[in-house]
MITOR-141510 format. One line per 3 residues: number of its first residue (from 0); their letters; for each residue x, z, y negated of C-alpha. Coordinates in steps of 0.1 Angstrom, whole numbers, padded with zeros to 4 digits. Layout:
NUM	A	X:Z:Y; ... $
END
This chain:
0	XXX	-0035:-0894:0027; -0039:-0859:0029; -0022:-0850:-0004 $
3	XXX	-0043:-0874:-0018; -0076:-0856:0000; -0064:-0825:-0014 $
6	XXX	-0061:-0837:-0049; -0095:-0849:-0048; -0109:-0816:-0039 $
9	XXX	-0086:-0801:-0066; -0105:-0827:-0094; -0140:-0818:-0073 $
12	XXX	-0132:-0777:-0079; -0125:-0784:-0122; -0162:-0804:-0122 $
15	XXX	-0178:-0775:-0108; -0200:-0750:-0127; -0164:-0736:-0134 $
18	XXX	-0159:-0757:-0160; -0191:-0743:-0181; -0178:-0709:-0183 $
21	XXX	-0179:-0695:-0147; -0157:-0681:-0122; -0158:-0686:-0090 $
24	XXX	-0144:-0666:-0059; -0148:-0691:-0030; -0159:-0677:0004 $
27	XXX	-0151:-0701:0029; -0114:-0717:0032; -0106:-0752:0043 $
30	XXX	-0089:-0761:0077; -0053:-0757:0080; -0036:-0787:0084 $
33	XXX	-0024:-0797:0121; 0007:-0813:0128; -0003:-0817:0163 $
36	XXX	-0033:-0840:0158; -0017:-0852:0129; -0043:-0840:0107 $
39	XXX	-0023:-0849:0078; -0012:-0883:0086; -0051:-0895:0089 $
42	XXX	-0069:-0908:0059; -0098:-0908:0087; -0103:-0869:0073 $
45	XXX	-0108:-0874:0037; -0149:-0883:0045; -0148:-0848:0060 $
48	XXX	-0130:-0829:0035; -0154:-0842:0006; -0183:-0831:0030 $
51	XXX	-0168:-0794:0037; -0171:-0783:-0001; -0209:-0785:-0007 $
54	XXX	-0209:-0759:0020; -0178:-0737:0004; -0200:-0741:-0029 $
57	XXX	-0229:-0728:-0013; -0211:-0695:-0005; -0191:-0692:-0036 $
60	XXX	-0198:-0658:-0057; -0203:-0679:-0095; -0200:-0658:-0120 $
63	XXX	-0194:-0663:-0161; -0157:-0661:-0171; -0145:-0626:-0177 $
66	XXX	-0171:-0608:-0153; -0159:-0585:-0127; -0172:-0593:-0092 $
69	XXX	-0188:-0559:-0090; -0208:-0567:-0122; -0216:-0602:-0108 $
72	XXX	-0252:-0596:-0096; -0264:-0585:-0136; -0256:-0624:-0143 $
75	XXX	-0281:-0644:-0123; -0282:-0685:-0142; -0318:-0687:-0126 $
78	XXX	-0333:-0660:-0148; -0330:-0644:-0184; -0296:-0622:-0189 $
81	XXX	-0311:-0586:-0201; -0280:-0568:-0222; -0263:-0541:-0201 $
84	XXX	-0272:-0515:-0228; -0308:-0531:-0223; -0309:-0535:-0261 $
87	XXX	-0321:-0571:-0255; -0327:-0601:-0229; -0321:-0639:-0240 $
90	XXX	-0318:-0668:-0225; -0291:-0670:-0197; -0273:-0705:-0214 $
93	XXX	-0265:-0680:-0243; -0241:-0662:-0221; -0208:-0671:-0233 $
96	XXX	-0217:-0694:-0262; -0193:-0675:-0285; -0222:-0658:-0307 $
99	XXX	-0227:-0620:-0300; -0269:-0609:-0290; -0260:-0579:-0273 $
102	XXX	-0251:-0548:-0290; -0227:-0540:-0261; -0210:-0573:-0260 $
105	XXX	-0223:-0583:-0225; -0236:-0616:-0236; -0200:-0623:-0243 $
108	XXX	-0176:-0614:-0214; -0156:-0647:-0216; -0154:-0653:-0256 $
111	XXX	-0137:-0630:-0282; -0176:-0631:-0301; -0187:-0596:-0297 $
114	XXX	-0161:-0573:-0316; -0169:-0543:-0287; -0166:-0566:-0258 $
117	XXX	-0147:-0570:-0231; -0127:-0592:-0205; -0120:-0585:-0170 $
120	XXX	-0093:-0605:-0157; -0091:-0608:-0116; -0053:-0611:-0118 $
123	XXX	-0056:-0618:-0076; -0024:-0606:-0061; -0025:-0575:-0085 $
126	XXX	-0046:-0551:-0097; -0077:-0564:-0124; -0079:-0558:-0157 $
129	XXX	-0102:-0551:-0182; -0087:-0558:-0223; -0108:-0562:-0254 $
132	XXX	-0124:-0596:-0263; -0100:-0601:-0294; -0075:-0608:-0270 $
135	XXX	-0092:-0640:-0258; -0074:-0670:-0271; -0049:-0649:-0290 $
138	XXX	-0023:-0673:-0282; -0007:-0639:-0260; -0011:-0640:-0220 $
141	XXX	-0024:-0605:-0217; -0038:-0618:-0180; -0009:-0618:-0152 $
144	XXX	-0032:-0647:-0139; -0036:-0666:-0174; -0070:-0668:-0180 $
147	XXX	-0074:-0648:-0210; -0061:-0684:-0225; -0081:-0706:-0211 $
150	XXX	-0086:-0727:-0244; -0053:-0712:-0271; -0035:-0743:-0258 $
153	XXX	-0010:-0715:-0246; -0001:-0723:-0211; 0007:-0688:-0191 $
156	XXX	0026:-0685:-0161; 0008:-0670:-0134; 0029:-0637:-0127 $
159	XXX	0001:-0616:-0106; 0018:-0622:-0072; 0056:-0613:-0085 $
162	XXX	0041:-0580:-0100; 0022:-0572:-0070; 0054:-0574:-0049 $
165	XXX	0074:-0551:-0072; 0041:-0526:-0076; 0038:-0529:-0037 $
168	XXX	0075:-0521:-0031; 0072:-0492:-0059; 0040:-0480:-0040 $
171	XXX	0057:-0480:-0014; 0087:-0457:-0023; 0064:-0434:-0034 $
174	XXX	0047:-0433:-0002; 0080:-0432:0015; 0090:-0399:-0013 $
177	XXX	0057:-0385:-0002; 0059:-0388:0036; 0093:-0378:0038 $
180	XXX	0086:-0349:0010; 0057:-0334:0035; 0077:-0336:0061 $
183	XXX	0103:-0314:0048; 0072:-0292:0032; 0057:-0286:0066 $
186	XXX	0094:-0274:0074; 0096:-0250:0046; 0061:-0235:0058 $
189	XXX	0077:-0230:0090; 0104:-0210:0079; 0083:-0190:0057 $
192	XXX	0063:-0179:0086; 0099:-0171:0103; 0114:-0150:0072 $
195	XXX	0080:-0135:0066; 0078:-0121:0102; 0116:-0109:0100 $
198	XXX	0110:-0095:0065; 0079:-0074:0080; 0098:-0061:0109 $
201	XXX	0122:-0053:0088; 0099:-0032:0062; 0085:-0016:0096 $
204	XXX	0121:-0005:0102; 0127:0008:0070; 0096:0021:0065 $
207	XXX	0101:0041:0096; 0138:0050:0093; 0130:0064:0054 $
210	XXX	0113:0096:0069; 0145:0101:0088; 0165:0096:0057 $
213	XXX	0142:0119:0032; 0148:0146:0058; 0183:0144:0061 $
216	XXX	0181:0146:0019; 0164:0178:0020; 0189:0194:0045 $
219	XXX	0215:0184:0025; 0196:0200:-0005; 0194:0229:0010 $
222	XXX	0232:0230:0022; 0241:0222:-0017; 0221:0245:-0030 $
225	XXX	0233:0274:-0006; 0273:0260:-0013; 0268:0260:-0050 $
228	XXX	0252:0301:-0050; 0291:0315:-0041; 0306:0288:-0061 $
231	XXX	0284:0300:-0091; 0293:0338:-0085; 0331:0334:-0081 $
234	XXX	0331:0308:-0111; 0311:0335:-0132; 0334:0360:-0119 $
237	XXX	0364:0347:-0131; 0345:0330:-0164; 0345:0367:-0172 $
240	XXX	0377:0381:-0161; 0389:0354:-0188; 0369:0363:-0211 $
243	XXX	0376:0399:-0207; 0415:0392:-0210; 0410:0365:-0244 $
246	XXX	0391:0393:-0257; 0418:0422:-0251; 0444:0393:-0265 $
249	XXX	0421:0388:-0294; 0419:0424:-0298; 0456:0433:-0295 $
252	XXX	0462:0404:-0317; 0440:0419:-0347; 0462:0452:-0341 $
255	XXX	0494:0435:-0348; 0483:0418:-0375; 0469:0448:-0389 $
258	XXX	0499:0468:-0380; 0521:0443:-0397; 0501:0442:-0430 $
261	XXX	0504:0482:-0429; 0538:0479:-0430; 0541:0453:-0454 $
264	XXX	0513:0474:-0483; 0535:0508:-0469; 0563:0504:-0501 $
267	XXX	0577:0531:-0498; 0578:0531:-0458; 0562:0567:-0458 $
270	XXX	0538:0562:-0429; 0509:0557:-0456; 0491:0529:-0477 $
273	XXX	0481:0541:-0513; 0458:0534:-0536; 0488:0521:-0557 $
276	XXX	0506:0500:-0530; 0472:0485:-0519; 0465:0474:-0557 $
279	XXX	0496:0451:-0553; 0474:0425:-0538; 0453:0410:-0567 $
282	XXX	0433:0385:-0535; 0413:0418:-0527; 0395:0417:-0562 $
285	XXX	0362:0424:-0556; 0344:0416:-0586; 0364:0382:-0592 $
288	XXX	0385:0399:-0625; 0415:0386:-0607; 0426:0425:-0603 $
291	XXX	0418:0446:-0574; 0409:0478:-0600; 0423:0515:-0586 $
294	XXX	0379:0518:-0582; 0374:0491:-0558; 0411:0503:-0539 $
297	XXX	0397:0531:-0537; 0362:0515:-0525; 0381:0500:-0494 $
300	XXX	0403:0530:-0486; 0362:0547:-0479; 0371:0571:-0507 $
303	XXX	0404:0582:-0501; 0436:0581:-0519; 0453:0572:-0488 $
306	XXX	0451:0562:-0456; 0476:0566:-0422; 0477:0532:-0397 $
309	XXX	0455:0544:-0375; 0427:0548:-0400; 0442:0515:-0418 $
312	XXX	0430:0495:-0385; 0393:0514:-0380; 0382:0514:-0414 $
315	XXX	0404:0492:-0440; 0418:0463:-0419; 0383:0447:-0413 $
318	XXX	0370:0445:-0449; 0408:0427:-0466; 0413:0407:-0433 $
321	XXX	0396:0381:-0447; 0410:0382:-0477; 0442:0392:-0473 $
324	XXX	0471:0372:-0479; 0504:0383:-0462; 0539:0371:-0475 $
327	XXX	0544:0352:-0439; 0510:0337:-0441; 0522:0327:-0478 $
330	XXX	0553:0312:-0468; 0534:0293:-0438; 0514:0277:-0472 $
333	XXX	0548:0264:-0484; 0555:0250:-0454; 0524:0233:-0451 $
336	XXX	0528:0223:-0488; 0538:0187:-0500; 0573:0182:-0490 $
339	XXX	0599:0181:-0522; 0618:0154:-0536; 0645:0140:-0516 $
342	XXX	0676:0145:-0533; 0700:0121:-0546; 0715:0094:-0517 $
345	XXX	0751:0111:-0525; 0742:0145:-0505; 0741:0125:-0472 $
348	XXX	0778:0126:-0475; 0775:0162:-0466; 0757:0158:-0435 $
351	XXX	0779:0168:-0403; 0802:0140:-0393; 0779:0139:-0355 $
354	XXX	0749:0129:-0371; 0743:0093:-0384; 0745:0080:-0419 $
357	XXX	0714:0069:-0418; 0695:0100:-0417; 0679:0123:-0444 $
360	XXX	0693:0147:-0465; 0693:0176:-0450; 0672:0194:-0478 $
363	XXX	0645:0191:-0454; 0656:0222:-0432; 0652:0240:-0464 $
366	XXX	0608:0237:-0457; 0610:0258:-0427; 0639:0278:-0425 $
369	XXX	0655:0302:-0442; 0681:0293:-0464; 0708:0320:-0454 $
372	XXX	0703:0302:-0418; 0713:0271:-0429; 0748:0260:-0413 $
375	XXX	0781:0267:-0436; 0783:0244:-0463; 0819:0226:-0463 $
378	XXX	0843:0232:-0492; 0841:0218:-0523; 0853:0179:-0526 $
381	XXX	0887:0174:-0537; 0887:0148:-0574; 0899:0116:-0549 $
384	XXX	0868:0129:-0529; 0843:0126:-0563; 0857:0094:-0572 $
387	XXX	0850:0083:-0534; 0815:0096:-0539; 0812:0080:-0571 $
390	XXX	0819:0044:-0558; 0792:0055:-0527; 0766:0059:-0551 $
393	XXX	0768:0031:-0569; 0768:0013:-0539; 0738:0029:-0529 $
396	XXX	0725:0025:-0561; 0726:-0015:-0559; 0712:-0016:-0528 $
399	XXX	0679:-0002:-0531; 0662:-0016:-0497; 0684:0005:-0478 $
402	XXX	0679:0038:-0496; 0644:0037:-0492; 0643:0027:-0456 $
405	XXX	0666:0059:-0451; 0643:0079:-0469; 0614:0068:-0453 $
408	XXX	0623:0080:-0421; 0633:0117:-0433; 0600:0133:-0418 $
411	XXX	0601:0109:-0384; 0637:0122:-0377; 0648:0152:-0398 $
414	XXX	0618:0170:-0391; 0613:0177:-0352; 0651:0193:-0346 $
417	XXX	0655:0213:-0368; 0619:0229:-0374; 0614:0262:-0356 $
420	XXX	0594:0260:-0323; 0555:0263:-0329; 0534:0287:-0314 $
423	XXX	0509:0279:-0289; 0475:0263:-0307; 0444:0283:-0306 $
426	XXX	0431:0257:-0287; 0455:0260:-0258; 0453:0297:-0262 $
429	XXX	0417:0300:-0255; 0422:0269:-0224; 0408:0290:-0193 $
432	XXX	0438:0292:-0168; 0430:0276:-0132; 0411:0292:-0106 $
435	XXX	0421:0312:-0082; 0423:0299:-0041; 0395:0321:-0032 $
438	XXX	0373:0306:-0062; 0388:0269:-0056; 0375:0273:-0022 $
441	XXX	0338:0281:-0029; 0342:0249:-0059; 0359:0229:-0031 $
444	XXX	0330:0236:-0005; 0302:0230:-0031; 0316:0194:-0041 $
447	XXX	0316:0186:-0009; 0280:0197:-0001; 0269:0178:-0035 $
450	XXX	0290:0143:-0029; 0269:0143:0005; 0238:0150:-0009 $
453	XXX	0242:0130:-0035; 0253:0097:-0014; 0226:0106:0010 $
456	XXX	0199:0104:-0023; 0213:0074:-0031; 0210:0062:0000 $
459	XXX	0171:0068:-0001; 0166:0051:-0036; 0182:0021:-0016 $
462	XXX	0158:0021:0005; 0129:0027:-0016; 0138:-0006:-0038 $
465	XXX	0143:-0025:-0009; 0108:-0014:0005; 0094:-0022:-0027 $
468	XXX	0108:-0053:-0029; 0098:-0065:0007; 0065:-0052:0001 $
471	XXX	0058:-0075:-0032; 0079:-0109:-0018; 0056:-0101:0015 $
474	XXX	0024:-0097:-0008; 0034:-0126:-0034; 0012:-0156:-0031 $
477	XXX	0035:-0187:-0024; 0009:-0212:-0019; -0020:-0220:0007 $
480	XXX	0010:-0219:0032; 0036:-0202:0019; 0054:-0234:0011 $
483	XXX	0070:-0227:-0027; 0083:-0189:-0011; 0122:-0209:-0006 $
486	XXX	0119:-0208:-0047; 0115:-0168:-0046; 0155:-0167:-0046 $
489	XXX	0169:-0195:-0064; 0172:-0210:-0096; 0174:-0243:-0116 $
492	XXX	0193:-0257:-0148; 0185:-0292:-0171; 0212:-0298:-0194 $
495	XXX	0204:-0320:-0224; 0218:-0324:-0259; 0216:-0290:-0275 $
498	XXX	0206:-0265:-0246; 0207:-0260:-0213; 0177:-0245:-0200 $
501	XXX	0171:-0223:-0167; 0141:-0223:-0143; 0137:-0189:-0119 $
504	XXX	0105:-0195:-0102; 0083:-0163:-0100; 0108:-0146:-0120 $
507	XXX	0116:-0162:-0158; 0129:-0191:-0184; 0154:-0187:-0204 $
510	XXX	0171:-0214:-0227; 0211:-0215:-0239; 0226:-0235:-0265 $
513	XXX	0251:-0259:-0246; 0283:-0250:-0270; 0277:-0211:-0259 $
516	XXX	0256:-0183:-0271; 0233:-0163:-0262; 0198:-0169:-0237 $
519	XXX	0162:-0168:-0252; 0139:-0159:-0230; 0109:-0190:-0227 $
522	XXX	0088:-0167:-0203; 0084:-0145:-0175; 0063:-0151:-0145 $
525	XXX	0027:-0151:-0152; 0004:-0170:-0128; -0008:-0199:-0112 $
528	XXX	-0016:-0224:-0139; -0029:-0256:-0123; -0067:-0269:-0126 $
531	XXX	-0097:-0245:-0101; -0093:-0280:-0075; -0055:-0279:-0074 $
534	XXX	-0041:-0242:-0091; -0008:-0247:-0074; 0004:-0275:-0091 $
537	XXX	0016:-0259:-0121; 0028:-0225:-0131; 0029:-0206:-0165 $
540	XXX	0058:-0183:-0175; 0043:-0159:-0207; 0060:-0130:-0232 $
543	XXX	0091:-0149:-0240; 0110:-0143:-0270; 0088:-0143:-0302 $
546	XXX	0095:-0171:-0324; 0104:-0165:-0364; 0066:-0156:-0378 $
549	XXX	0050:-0174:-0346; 0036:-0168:-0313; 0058:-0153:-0282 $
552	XXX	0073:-0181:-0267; 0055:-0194:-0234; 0066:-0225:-0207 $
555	XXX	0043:-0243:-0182; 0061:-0260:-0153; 0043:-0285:-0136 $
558	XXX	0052:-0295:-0103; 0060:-0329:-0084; 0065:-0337:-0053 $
561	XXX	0098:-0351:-0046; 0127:-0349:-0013; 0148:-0325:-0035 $
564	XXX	0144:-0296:-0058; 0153:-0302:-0096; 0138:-0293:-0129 $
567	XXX	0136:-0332:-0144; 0122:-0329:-0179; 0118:-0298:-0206 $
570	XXX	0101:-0310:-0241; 0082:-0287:-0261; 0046:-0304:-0270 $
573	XXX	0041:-0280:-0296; 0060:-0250:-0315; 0068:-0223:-0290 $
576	XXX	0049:-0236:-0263; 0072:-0257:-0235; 0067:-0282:-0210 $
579	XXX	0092:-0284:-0177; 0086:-0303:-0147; 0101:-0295:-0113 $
582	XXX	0104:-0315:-0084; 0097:-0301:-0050; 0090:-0309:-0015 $
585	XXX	0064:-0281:-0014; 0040:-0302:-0043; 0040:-0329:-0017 $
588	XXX	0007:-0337:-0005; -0007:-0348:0033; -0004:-0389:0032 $
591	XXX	-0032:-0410:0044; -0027:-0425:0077; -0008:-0458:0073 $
594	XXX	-0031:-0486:0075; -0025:-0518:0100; -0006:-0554:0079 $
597	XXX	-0036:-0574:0077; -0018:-0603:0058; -0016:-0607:0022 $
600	XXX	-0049:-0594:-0001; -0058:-0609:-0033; -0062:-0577:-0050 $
603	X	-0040:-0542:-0050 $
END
């Protein structure tokens, strides 16, 4: 009977005012059912039960179909509806009669009449809904509770409590993200307040020992400098003792040579140069004729018809030195000259039996020595011998590959033995010798003075940077807290598709293609960047790498609240200008206290 009792009041609750247009949100529930008194068993009840809903009628909130209850008091059936937008007032039966008198659409809340209007669908279990009035009777369940279809035909499923339960559970993660994420937050403020209390003792230390250390860098500036004052002297001294004895060589060097051209102009080997015996040497020409005229011999002898050696070397040796042209310094021309041909293949048969086949011929000697100092030449070949030497060169002849490797290596391996030794390089010549002990000793002393002053210096620049940088990570604003200063030191990546992109908080962005190349900068640290009620939610990074006829490239990172510390997302929302998004206990906000289960509520 009680089934049947409750059907009846179903039927009674689709006769009410409901069924004009309304909706009604009843305020009073019905007795639960008693399986002790065996409420359900008794048809005595049903009188009851029809009596109870008059009274739940009375405090029912009625209101048109697709009206919010907190708009609920602007639709009163007793007296005229007046428009929202107070364009008009009509009638109240002409609310929801599917023809649009307001201007706002108001009239309509339930129909899809008024183009501009709108529905508000209590979708109990979830959270409401407001979706235009075109939707109404679309044929498409836009409401999770259905009654944006009340007359398509289209029956929806009523889905508002399922969604709630996954929103509530979702809601609830995030509550559990956030609770959890401050929790760790409040321990990362903690820890700031520990580092930055070590990090200023520490700066007090430094601050205090770099005194210490800048005077122990002047007394060691002093010691260098007075170290380096003998050093200076004894390497001066013996800079010119060197130069002293390279310029007595130099000088004794310009005597022989002038003593040997003497002797070589000296024809007649009578102790004096003539005007004749010096006009042998054409290269003296003055006047570029090509012939040094008995005028301009004259010219260079200062006037005289003669001259003696010693004269030779005041007067006459430094106007021709330049000029003149020895027959040594001529035969070191040859020498230098392009090597000759290399003679036929059949001469290596007259190399000396100890040296290999395979070397050159020995013409090569011939460049560089004299040729009375070449070794004895063997005897003539005997006929048997030509012939043999005949066949040889044919043979060499044929094989062409072989010859001219041979030849190839005459300079590698002819040359070096048999070439007279060379004289010591001008270079090596002028090579300052080593110092002395006594001057080693004042270098030695002054290296020493200057590797401890200069270690010491070092040691103060040290210092210095690391003053400087405790003093700005001490002074840098980290948040309200301190909580974001854990991100001073570290850094993030995102790897997607083409790059992989890098996040240094306080510090820069940089982006690098994935297959390998080479970083663009997207920013350096700028500045807080989030709105005047909440500036630490975002940061911007500014003066990154200019982009091809375009702005420098800039990157704002907004940041979320999350247990751990990732970058999630990088997109680039318009050209040069980049989005990232990190994740970050520190972005977690307080939660509200948890409030008490009260049951289930009709609405989120």
């Amino acid at each position: 009977m009680t089934d049947t009792a409750l059907s009846l009041v179903d039927a009674a609750w689709r006769d009410s005012p409901n069924a004009w247009g309304y909706t009604a949100s009843p305020r009073c529930q019905l007795p639960p059912a008693d399986p002790v008194s065996g409420l359900r068993a008794s048809g005595d009840m049903l009188l009851p039960l029809l009596l109870l809903l008059p009274l739940c009628w009375a405090v029912e909130v009625k209101r048109p179909r697709g009206v919010s209850l907190t708009n609920h008091h602007f639709y009163d059936e007793s007296k005229p509806f007046t428009c929202l937008d107070g364009s008009a007032t009509i009638p109240f039966d002409q609310v929801n009669d599917d023809y649009c008198d307001c201007k706002d659409g108001s009239d309509e809340p339930g129909t899809a009449a008024c183009p501009n209007g709108s529905f508000h669908c209590t979708n109990t279990g979830y959270k409401p809904l407001y979706i235009p009035s075109n939707r109404i009777n679309d044929g498409v369940c836009d409401c999770c509770d259905g009654t944006d279809e009340y007359n398509s035909g289209v029956v929806c499923e009523n889905t508002c409590k399922e969604k709630g339960r996954k929103e509530r559970e979702s809601l609830q993660q995030m509550a559990e993200v956030t609770r959890e994420g401050f929790r760790l937050k409040k321990i990362l403020i903690e820890d700031w307040k520990k580092a930055r209390e070590e990090k200023q003792k520490k700066l007090t230390e430094l601050q205090a020992g770099k005194k210490s250390l800048e005077d122990q860098v002047e007394m060691l500036r002093t010691v260098k400098e007075e170290a380096e004052k003998p050093e200076k002297e004894a390497k001066e001294q013996h800079q010119k003792l060197w130069e002293e004895q390279l310029a007595a060589a130099k000088a004794q060097r310009e005597q022989e040579l002038a003593a040997d051209a003497f002797q070589e102009l000296d024809d007649d080997m009578d102790g004096m140069v003539s005007l004749t015996e010096l006009q042998t040497h054409p290269e003296l020409d003055a006047d570029g004729d090509g012939a040094l005229s008995e005028a301009e011999a004259q010219a260079l002898l200062s006037g005289d018809t003669q001259t003696d050696a010693t004269s030779f070397y005041d007067r006459v040796w430094a106007a021709i030195r330049d000029k003149y042209r020895s027959e040594v310094s001529r035969g070191e021309e040859k020498e230098l000259g392009p090597p000759p041909t290399p003679p036929p293949p059949r001469l290596t048969k007259e190399l000396p039996p100890a040296l290999p086949t395979d070397l050159p011929a020995p013409s090569a000697p011939d460049l560089t020595e004299p040729k009375e100092e070449q070794p004895p030449v063997p005897s003539p070949p005997t006929e048997e011998e030509d012939e043999d030497e005949d066949e040889e060169a044919e043979e060499e002849e044929e094989d062409e590959e072989e010859g001219s490797e041979v030849q190839g290596e005459q300079p590698k391996e002819a040359r070096p033995p048999l070439a007279p030794p060379q004289p010591a390089s001008p270079a090596e010549e002028d090579k300052m010798p080593p110092y002395d002990e006594h001057t080693q000793a004042f270098i030695d002393a002054a290296q020493e003075a200057r590797n401890k002053f200069e270690e010491a210096e070092r040691s103060l620049k040290d210092m210095e940077e690391s003053i400087r940088n405790l003093e700005q990570e001490i002074s840098f604003d980290f948040g309200p807290d301190g909580e974001f200063a854990y991100l001073y030191s570290q850094c993030y990546e995102l790897t997607t598709n083409e790059y992989v992109y890098r996040l240094c908080p306080f510090k820069l962005v940089s982006q690098k293609p994935k297959l390998g190349g080479s970083p663009t900068s997207l920013g350096t640290w700028g500045s807080w960047a989030g709105p005047d009620h909440d500036k630490f939610s975002a940061m911007k990074y500014e003066q990154g790498t200019g982009c091809w006829q375009g702005p420098n490239r800039s990157t704002t990172v907004r940041l979320l609240c999350g247990k751990e510390t990732m970058v999630t997302s990088t997109t680039e929302p318009s050209r040069c200008e980049y989005l990232m998004e990190l994740m970050t206990p520190a972005a977690c906000l307080e939660p509200p206290p948890e409030a008490p289960t009260e049951g289930d509520h009709d609405e989120l």
